[in-house]
C-alpha positions in Angstrom: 85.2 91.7 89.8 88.6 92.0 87.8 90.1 89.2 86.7 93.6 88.5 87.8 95.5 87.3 85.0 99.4 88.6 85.2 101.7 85.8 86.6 103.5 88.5 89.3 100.6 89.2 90.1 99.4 86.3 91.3 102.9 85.7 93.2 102.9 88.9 95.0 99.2 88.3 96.4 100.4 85.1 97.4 103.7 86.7 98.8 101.6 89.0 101.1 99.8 85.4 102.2 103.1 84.2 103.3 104.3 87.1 105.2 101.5 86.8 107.4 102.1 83.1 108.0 105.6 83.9 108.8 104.6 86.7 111.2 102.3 84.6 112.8 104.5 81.8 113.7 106.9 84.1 114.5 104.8 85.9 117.2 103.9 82.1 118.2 106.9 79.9 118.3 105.7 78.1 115.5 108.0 77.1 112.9 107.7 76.4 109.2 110.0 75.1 106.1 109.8 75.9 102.6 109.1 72.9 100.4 108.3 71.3 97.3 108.5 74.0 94.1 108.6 76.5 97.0 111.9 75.2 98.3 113.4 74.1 94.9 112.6 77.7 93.9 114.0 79.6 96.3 117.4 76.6 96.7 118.0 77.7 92.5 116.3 81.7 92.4 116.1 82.8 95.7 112.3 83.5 94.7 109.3 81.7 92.6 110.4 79.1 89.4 109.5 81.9 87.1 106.7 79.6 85.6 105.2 78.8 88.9 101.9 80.1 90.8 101.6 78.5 94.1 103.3 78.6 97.4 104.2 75.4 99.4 104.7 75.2 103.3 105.5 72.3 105.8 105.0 72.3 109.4 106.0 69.8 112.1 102.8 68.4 113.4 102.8 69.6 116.7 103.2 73.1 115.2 100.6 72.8 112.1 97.9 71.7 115.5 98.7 74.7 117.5 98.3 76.9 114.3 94.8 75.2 113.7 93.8 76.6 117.0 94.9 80.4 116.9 92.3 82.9 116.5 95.1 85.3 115.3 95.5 83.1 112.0 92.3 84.9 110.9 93.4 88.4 110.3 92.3 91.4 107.5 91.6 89.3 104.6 93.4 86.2 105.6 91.1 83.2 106.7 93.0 79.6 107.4 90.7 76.8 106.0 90.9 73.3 107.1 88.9 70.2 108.6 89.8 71.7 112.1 88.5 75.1 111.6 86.3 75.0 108.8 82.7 72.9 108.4 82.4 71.3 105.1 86.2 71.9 104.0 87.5 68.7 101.7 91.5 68.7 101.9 93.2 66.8 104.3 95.7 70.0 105.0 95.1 73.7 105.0 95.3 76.9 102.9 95.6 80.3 104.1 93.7 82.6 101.9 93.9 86.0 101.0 89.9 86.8 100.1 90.1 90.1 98.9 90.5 87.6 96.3 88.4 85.2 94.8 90.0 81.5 93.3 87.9 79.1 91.4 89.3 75.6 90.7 89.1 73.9 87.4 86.4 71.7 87.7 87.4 71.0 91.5 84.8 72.2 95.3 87.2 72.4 97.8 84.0 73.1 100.3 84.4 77.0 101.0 84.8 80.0 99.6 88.5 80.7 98.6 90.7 82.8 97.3 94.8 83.0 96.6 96.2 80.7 98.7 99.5 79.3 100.3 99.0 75.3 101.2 100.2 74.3 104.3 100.8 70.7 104.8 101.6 69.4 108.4 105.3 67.2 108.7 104.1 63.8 110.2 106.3 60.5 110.8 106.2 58.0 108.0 105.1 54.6 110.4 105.2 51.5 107.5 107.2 52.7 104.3 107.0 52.8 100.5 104.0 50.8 100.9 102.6 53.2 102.8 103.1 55.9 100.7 101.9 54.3 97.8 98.7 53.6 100.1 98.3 57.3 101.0 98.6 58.2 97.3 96.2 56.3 96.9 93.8 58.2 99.4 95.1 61.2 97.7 94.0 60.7 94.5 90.6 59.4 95.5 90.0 62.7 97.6 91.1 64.7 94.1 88.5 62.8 92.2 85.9 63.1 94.9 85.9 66.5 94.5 86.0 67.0 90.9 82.5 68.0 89.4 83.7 66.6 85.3 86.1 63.7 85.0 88.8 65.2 83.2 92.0 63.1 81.5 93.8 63.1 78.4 94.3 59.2 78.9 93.0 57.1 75.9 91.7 53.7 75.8 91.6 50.9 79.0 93.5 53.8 81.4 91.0 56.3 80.5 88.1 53.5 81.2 89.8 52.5 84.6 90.5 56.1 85.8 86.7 57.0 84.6 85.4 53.9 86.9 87.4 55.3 89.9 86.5 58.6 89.8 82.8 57.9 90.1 83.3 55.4 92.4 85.3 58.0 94.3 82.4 60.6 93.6 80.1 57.7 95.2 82.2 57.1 98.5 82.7 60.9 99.0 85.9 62.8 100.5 85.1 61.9 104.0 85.8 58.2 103.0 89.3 59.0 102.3 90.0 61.7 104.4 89.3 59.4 107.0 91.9 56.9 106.0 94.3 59.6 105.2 93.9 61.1 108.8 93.8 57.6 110.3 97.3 57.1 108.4 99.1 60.5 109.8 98.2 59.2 113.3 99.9 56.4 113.7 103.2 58.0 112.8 102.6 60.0 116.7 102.8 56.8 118.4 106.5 56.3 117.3 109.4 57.8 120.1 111.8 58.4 117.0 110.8 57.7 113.3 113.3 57.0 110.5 111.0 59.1 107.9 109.0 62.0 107.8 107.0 63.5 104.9 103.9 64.3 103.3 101.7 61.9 104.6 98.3 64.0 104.3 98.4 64.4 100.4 101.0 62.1 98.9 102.3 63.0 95.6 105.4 61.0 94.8 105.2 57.6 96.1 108.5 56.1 97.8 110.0 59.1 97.2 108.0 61.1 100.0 109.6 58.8 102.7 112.3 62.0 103.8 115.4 60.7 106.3 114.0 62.6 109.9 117.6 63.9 110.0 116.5 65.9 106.9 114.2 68.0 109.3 116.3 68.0 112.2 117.7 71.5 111.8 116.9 74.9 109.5 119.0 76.8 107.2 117.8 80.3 106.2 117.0 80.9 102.5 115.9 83.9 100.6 112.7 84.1 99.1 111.4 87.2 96.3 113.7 89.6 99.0 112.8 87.8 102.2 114.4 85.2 104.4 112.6 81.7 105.5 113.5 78.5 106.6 114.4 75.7 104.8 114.9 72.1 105.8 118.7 71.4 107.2 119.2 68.5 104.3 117.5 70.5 101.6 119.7 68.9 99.2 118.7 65.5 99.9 114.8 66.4 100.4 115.0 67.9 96.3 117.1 65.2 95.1 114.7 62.7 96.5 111.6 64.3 95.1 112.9 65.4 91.7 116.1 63.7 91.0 119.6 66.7 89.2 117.6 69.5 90.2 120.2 71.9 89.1 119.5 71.9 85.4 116.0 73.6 84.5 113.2 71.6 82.3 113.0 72.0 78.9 111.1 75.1 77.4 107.6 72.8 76.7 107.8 71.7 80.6 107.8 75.2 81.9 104.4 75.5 82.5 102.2 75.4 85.8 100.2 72.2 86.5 97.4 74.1 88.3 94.3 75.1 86.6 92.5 78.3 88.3 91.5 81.3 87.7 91.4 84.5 90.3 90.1 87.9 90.9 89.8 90.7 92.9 86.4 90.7 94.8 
């Protein structure tokens, strides 16, 4: 196998990925927004942060449930992995893979075969606030130690102790163990008629901030992305300003870096 190591790459494998999600939904009724690095990227480059290697999607949960049952998902090379389609699979959300390719994790089993990916992560109501989220980050962070094979941190001292101790006693209690309160936390959101917040609730990454006004969602704006047009969240503004603050200005030269650890090749 050859080793994929160019950055563009990387991004245009995971371009093609996203072109078949977007035709897809389009040829379903489903819908889609950019988010996260995706969004910010495309909001300030009309494409990828230059130092970024992943692709970030979020769907309305009665669209990301539909998706999970289409056969038509599954096309060429692209396979959709998650709980609802895929035996063994450890992530509370979904990827849509491109395996022509293969991925390998640092250190991390997802429970299937992958390859280049786009994450999709369903849009669910937010149903008991910052406490909440904090609680899901919780679960999130136990499911990302569950499935780590080494415990990896460049903590020192008492932290490094306390964040050893919880990731074998995550090892011990297994993904299902928080999956299961991650999944029981999305579904109580459904019960409510019109919720204040929505968000991330599946794999929560930045506490309080996550809670996103439902107003935010309640329309789409088109946005360019590397030459193509998505959809983007009505308030994008506020969504980016809530998750990382003056977005306008970039990071400083040491910060431009990915925080994902794979490597990739073509099978």
């Amino acid at each position: 196998m050859n080793e994929i190591t160019d950055l563009r790459e990387i991004q245009q494998v995971e371009l093609g990925i996203l072109r078949h999600l977007d035709q897809v939904c389009r040829e379903n009724g489903l819908h889609f927004f950019l988010s996260n690095g995706t969004l910010l990227g495309a909001v300030k480059y009309e494409g990828f942060i230059p130092w970024d290697d992943d692709i970030d999607v979020f769907m309305p949960r009665c669209d990301y449930d539909r998706l999970m049952r289409l056969s038509g998902a599954d096309s060429g090379p692209y396979r959709l992995l998650s709980q609802e389609r895929t035996s063994g699979w450890r992530l509370p959300f979904a990827k849509l893979c491109d395996l022509s390719t293969c991925k390998q994790e640092t250190c991390a089993d997802f429970g299937a075969d992958i390859g280049l990916d786009v994450d999709i992560f369903p849009l669910d109501a937010w149903s008991g606030g910052a406490a909440q989220a904090r609680r899901c980050g919780l679960w999130r962070r136990g499911v990302s130690a569950s499935i780590e094979s080494r415990f990896l941190s460049p903590r020192t001292g008492w932290r490094r102790a306390a964040l050893y101790l919880f990731w074998r006693l995550s090892r011990l209690l297994g993904c299902g163990f928080f999956c299961r309160r991650i999944r029981r936390e999305a579904e109580r959101g459904r019960a409510l008629a019109a919720p204040a917040y929505l968000g991330c609730v599946v794999w929560s990454l930045y506490g309080g901030r996550e809670l996103i006004p439902a107003e935010v969602f309640g329309s789409s704006v088109p946005v360019r992305f590397e030459g193509h047009t998505y959809c983007a969240p009505g308030g994008y503004d506020t969504y980016l300003r809530r998750l990382y603050g003056d977005y306008a200005p970039d990071p400083p030269p040491d910060k431009q870096v990915s925080h994902h650890h794979f490597r990739a090749w073509y099978r």
